[in-house]
C-alpha positions as CSV (number, residue, x, y, z in Angstrom):
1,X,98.2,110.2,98.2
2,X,99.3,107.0,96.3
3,X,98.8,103.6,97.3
4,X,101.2,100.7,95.7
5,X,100.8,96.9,96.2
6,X,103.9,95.5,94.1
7,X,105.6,92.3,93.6
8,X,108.7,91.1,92.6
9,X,110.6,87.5,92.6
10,X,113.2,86.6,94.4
11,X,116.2,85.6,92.3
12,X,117.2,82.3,92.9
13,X,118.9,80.8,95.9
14,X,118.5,84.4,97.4
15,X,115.8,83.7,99.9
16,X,118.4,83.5,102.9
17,X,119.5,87.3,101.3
18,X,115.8,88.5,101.7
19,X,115.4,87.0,105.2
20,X,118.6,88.6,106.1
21,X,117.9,91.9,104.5
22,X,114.1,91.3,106.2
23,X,115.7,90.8,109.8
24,X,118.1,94.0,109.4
25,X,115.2,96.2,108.4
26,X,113.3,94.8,112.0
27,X,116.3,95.2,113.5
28,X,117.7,98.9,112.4
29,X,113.7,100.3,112.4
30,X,115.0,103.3,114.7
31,X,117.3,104.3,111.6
32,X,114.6,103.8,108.8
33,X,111.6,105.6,110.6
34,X,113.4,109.4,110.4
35,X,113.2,108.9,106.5
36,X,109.2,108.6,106.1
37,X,108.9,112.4,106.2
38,X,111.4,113.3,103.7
39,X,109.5,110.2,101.4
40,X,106.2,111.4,102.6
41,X,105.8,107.7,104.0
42,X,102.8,107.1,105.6
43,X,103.4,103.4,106.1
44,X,105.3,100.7,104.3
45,X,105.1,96.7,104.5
46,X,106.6,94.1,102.9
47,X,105.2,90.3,102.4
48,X,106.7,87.3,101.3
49,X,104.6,84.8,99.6
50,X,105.5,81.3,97.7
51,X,103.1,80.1,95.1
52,X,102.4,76.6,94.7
53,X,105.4,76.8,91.3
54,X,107.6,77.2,94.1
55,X,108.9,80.5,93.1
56,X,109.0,82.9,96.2
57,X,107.6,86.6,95.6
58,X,108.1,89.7,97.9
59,X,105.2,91.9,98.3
60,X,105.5,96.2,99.0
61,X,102.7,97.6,100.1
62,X,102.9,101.5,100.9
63,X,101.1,104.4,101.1
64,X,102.6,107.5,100.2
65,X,102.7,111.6,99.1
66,X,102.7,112.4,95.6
67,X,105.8,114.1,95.8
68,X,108.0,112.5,98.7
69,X,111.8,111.8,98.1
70,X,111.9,108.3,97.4
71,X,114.8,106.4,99.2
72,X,117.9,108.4,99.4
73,X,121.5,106.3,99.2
74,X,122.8,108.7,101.2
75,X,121.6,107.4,104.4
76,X,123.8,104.7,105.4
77,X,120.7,102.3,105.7
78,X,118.9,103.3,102.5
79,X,121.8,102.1,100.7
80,X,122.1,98.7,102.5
81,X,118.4,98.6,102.0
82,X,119.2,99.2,98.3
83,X,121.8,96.9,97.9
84,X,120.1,94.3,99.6
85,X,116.8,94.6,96.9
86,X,119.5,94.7,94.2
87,X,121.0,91.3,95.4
88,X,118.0,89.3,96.5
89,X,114.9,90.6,94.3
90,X,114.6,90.4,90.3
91,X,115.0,94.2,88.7
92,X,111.9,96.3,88.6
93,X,108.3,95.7,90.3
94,X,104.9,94.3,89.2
95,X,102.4,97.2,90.2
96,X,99.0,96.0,91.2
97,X,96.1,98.7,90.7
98,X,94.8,100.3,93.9
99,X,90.9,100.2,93.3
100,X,89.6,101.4,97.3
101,X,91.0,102.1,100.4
102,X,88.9,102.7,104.1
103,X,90.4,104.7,106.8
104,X,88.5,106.4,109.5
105,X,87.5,110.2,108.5
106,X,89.9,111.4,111.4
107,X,92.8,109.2,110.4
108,X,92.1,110.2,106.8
109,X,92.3,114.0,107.6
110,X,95.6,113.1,109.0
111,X,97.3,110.8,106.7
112,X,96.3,113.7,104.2
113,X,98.3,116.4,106.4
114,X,101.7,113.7,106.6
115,X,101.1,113.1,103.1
116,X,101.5,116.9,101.9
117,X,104.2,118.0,104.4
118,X,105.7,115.2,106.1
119,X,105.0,116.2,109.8
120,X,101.5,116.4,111.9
């Protein structure tokens, strides 16, 4: 499994872009959740944070397979969820280094089993 905390800015002037592209993820969750097998998704999050510079991050935290998809385009909301990022975010992603993660034995186990095939 791989666990990734990232960051990136927000390009300025596009923090109404993230909020919008925030609000259409909430709202079109029914279309994103089929996807997590094929990416081997166990969970994703995103944070917003503004340091005291002003400057307004967005933070991704997932957990994942080794060897998921990634996002695929051809999914109608993959690629307004990838045109969004390419509009409101700068290019590429700070990656923070996982150094420990606690889950319950039994949640573990099964995170494990979604991680490798992508069902129960």
């Amino acid at each position: 499994m791989r666990l990734e905390l990232s960051r990136a800015p927000i390009k300025a002037g596009q923090e109404p872009v993230f909020e919008k592209w925030m609000s259409e993820l909430n709202a079109r969750y029914d279309e994103l959740e089929p996807a997590l097998s094929d990416e081997r998704q166990l969970f994703e999050a995103t944070f917003k944070s503004t340091e005291a510079d002003g400057q307004v991050w967005i933070y991704h935290l997932s957990l994942m397979g080794s060897d998921g998809t990634g996002l695929d385009e051809q999914h109608a909301i993959a690629a307004t969820h990838a045109a969004y990022s390419r509009q409101a975010k700068e290019p590429g992603w700070e990656e923070l280094e996982p150094k420990f993660m606690l889950t319950p034995n039994h949640i573990r186990d099964t995170m494990i089993r979604w991680a490798a095939t992508g069902s129960h």
